[in-house]
C-alpha positions as CSV (number, residue, x, y, z in Angstrom):
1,X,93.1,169.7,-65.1
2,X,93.0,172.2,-61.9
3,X,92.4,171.4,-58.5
4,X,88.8,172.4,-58.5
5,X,87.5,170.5,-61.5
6,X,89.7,167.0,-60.9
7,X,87.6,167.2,-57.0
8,X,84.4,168.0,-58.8
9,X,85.6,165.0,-61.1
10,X,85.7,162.6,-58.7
11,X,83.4,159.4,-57.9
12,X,82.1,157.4,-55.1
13,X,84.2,154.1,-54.5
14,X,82.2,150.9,-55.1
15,X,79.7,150.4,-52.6
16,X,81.9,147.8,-49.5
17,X,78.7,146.5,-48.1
18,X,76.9,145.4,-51.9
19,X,77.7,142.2,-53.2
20,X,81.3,141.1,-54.9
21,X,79.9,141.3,-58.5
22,X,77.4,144.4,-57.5
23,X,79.8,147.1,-58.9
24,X,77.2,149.6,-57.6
25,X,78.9,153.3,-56.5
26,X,76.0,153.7,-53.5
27,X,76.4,157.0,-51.1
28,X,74.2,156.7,-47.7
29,X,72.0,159.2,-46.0
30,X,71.6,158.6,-42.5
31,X,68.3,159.2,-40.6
32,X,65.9,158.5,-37.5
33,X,63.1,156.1,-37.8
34,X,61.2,159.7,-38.0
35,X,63.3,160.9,-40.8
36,X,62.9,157.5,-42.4
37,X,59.2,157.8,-42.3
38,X,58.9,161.1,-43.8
39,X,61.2,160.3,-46.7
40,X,59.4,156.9,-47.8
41,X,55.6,158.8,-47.6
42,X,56.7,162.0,-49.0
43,X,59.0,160.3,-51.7
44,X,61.5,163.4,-51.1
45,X,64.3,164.3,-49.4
46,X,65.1,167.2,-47.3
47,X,67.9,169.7,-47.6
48,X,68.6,171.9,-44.8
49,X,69.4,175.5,-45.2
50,X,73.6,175.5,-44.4
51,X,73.1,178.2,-41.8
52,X,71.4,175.2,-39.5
53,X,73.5,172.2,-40.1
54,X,75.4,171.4,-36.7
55,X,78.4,172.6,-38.8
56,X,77.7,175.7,-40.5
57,X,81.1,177.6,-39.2
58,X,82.9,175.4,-41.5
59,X,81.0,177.0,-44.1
60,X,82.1,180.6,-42.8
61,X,85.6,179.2,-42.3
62,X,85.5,178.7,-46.3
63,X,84.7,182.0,-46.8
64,X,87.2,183.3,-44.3
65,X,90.1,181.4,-46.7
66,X,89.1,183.2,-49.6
67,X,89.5,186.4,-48.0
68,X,92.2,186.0,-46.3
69,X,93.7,185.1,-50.2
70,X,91.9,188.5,-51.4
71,X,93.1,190.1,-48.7
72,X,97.3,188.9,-49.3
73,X,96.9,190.0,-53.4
74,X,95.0,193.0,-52.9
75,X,98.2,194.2,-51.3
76,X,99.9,194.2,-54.7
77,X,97.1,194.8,-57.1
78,X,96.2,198.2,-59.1
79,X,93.5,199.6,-61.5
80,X,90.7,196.9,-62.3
81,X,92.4,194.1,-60.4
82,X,92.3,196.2,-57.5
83,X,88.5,197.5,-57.7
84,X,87.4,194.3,-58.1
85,X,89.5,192.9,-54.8
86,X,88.4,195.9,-52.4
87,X,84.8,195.2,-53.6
88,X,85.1,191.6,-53.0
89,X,84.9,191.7,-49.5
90,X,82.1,194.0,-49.1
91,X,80.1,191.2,-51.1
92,X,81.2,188.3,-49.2
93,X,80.0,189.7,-45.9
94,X,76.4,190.7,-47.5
95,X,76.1,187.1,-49.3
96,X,77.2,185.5,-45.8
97,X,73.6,185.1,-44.8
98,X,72.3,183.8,-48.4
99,X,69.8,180.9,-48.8
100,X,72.3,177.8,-49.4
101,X,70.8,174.3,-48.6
102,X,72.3,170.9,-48.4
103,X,71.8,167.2,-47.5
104,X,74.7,164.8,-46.4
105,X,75.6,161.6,-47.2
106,X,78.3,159.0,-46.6
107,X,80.1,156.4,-48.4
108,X,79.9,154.0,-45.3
109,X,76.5,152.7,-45.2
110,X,77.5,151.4,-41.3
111,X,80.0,153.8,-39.6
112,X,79.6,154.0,-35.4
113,X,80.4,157.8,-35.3
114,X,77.0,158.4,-38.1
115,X,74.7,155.6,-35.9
116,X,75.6,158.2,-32.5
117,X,74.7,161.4,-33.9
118,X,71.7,159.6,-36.0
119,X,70.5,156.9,-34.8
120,X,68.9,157.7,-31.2
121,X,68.1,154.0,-30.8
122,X,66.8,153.4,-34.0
123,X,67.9,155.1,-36.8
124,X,68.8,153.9,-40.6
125,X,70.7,154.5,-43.4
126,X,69.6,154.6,-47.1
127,X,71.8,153.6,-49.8
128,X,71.3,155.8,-52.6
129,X,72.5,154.3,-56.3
130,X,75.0,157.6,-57.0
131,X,73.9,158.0,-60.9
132,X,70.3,158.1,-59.7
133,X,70.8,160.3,-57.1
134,X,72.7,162.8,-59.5
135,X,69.9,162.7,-62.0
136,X,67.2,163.2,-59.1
137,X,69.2,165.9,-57.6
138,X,70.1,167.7,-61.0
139,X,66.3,168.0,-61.8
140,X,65.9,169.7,-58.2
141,X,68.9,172.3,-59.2
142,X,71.6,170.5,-56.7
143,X,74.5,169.3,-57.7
144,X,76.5,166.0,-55.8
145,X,80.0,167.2,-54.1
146,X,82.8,165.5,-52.3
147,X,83.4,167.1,-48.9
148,X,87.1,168.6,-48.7
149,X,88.7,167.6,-45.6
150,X,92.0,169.3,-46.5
151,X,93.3,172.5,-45.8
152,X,95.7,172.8,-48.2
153,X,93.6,171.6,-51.4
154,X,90.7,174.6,-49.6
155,X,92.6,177.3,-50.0
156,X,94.3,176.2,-53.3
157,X,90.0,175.9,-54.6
158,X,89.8,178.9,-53.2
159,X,93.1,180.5,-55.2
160,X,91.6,179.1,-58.3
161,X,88.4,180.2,-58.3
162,X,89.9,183.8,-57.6
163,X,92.7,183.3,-60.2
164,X,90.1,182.4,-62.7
165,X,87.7,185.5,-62.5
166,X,91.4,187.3,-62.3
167,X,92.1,186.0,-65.8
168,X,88.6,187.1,-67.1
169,X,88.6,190.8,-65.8
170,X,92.4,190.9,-68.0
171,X,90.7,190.2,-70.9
172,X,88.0,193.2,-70.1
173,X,89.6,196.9,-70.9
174,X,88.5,198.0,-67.5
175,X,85.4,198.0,-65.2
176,X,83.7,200.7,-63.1
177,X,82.2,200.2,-59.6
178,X,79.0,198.6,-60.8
179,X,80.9,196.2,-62.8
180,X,82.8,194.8,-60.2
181,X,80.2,194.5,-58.0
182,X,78.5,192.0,-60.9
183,X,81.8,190.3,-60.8
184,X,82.0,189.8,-57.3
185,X,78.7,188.5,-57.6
186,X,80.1,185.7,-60.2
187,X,82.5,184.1,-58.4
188,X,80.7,183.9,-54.8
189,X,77.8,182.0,-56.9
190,X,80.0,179.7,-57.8
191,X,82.3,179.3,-55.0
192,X,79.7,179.3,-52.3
193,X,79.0,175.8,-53.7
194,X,82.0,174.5,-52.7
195,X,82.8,176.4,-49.9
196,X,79.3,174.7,-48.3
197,X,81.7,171.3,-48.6
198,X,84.6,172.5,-47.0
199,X,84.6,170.0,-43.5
200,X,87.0,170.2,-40.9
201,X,90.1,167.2,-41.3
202,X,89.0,165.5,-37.6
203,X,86.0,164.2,-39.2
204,X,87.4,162.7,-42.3
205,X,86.6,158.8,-41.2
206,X,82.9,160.4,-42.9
207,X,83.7,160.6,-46.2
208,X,81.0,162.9,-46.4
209,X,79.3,164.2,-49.7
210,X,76.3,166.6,-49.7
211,X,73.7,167.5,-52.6
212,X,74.3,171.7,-52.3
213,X,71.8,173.5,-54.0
214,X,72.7,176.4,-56.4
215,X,72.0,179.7,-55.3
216,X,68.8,181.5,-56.8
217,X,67.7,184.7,-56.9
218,X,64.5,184.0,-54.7
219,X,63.6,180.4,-53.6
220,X,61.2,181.7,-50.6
221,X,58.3,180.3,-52.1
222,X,59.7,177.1,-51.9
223,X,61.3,176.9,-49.0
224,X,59.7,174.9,-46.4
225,X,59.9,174.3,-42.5
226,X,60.3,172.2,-39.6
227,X,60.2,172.7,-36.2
228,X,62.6,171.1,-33.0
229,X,62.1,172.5,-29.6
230,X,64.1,175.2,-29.4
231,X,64.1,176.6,-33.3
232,X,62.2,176.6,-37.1
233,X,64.5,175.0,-39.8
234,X,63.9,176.2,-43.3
235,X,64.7,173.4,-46.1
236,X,63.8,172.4,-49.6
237,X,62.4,169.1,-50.7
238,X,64.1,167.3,-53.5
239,X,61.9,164.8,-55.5
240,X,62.6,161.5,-55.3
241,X,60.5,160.9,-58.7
242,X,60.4,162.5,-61.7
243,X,57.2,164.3,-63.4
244,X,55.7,162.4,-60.1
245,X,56.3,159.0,-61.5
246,X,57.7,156.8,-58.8
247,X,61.0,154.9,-59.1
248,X,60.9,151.0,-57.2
249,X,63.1,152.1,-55.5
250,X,63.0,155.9,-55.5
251,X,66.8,156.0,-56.2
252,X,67.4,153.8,-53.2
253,X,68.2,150.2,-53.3
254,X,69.9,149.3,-49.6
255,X,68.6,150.1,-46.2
256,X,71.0,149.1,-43.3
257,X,69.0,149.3,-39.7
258,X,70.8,151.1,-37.6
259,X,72.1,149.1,-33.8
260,X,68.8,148.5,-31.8
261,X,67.4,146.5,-29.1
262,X,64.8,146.2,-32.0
263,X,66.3,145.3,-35.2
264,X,63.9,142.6,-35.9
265,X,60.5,144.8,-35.2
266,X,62.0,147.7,-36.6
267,X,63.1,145.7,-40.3
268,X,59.2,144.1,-40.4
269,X,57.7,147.4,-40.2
270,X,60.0,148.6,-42.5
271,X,58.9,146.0,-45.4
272,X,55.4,146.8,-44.7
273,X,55.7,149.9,-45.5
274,X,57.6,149.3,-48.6
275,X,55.3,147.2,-49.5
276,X,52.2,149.9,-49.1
277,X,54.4,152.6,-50.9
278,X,55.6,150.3,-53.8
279,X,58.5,150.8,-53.1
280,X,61.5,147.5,-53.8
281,X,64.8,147.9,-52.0
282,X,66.7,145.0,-53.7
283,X,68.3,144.7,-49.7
284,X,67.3,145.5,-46.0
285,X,70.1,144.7,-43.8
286,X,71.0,145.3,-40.1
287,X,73.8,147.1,-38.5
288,X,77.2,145.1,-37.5
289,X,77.6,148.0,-35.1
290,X,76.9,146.8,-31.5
291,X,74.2,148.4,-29.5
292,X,76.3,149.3,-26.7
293,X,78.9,151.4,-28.4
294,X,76.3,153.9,-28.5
């Protein structure tokens, strides 16, 4: 098995805050009380376009690594292997800008560093049950990947996914111009997927995974937005039922309130509304994190 496929292979650990005998694999999406809100009424979650998540230049940074690999073997290569490198390139810098949306998660359910940049005195996370959440997220188009914190296994994901379309053109007796554009076109489709997890190695502690949508020809219609002060976020929702029949739980079974002066206030309101939405969490749990770290 190669690099790329024993990554895409891998699974969540067993949830550390469920119970001994739970055997649950849970991943956790932190949010503000606001965020919270939204996702219970709506019964969706939100995936932001990759171009506005705080760390979109990792996402160009994955890009940069396969061209810098393109750039090393075009250096050596003739005929089709060659067209096909000197147009890849051109393609990368015109897909740089392409509709790619994402939503993170964690496999802590109470890490300090998530309840800082989440929480703003309130916040919580949601413990998603990881098959659910694959099944919710495959009917949406997205698919669940492990971030990739190292450099070395990026750019050998990035050698393989190059080395692979490689193999195919060999097979092909040749390609003009128009083909190799359609073939540069094949592997950023698929690579862009993985190169919206790349994440750089100082924030490892997250152990983040993200639900990355597939790139399709025109998803305007669906996109949505949402304002902040300064900017308008585009995003697309991903149902939390399916055919609009609602789950329980809506895939989620633990909620962990994040450090707050008002942890009891905030966990009451948050059963009431549960309890208006149908909605059954089999837990709701507080933070061990201290307020005052934050």
């Amino acid at each position: 098995m190669d690099k790329t496929h024993k990554h895409l292979s891998v699974e969540p650990p067993t949830d550390r805050l469920g119970e001994p005998d739970d055997g649950v694999r849970r991943l956790y999406h932190y949010t503000t009380m606001s965020g919270l809100l939204g996702i219970v009424e709506s019964k969706k979650l939100r995936a932001t376009d990759i171009h506005y998540m705080n760390d979109a230049n990792e996402f160009k940074h994955g890009l940069a690594i396969l061209g810098e690999i393109v750039k090393v073997r075009a250096q050596t290569a003739a005929g089709t292997t060659k067209l096909f490198l000197e147009t890849l390139p051109t393609r990368v810098a015109q897909f740089s800008n392409i509709n790619l949306f994402a939503a993170s998660f964690t496999e802590d359910g109470d890490l300090l560093s998530q309840w800082r940049g989440y929480s703003q005195g309130g916040g919580a996370s949601i413990g998603f049950d990881t098959a659910q959440l694959k099944y919710l997220a495959s009917l949406a188009g997205f698919d669940l990947i492990k971030c990739i914190y190292n450099d070395e296994l990026k750019r050998e994901i990035a050698g393989e996914f190059l080395d692979r379309k490689l193999g195919h053109l060999g097979k092909e007796a040749g390609i003009d111009t128009r083909g190799a554009y359609f073939a540069a076109n094949g592997l950023l489709w698929e690579y862009y997927q993985l190169a919206a997890c790349f994440k750089d190695s100082a924030f490892s502690e997250e152990n983040e995974w993200r639900l990355v949508s597939k790139i399709a020809a025109n998803t305007n219609g669906a996109i949505s937005f949402r304002a902040t002060s300064s900017m308008l976020i585009p995003y697309l929702e991903i149902p939390l039922s399916q055919d609009g029949q609602v789950q329980p739980s809506l895939g989620f079974d633990r909620i962990t309130i994040g450090p707050s002066s008002h942890k009891e206030l905030i966990e009451n309101a948050f059963v009431m509304l549960c309890e208006r939405g149908g909605i059954l969490p089999k837990h709701i749990g507080k933070s061990q994190s201290p307020y005052r770290l934050l």
